[in-house]
N, C-alpha and C positions, 0 to 999 in steps of 0.2 A: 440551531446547532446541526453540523454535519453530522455524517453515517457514511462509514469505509467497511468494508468485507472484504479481510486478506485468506485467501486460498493458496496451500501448498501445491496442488494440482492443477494442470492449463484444465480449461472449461469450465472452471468454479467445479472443481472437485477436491477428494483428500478433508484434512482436516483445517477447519479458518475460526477466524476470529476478527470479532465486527468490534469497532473502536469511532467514538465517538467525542474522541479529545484528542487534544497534542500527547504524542507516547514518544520519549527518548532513547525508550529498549523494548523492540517488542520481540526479541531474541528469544523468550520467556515462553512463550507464546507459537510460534510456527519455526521451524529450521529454512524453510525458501519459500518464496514466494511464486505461484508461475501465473496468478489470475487474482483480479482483484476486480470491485465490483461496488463504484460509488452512488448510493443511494442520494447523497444527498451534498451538498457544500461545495468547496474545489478546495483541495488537498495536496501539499508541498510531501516528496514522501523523498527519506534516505537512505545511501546502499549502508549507512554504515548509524551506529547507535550515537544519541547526544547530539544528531542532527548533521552529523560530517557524510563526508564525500558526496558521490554524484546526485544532482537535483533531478526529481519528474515532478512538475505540475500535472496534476489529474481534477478534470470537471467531472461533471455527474456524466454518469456512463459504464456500461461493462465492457471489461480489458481482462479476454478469454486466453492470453497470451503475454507474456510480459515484453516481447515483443512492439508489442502494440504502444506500449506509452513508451516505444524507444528504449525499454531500458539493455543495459549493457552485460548483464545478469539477471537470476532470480534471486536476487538480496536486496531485501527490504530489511531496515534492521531500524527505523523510526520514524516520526511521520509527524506533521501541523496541520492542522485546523488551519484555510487561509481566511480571513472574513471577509465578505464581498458585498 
């Protein structure tokens, strides 16, 4: 099973939350995303909740900048598990 760590903060700072299955809304959870931090799996994530709008694939690895996985914003609002 994957392991994701979303950080409101660039650097992995601020407040996160680590998710470890497919989540729909993680609205709930953080207001923006600016650093995230894949322990483990490869992970489809979206700007918007229920899996709409823009796609980032993310492999294991830290992403100190949202930047960095291309994305177009700091909106992360749901995310998959991809199995490999």
């Amino acid at each position: 099973m994957g392991k994701i760590t979303f950080y409101e903060d660039r650097g992995f700072q601020g407040r996160c939350y680590e998710c470890t299955s497919d989540c729909p809304n993680l609205q709930a959870y953080f207001s923006r995303c600016n650093s995230i931090r894949v322990d483990s799996g490869c992970w489809m994530l979206y700007e918007r909740p229920n899996y709409q709008g823009h796609q980032y694939f993310l492999r294991r690895g830290d992403y100190s900048d949202y930047q960095q996985w291309m994305g177009l914003s700091d909106s992360i609002c749901s995310c998959r598990a991809i199995p490999y």
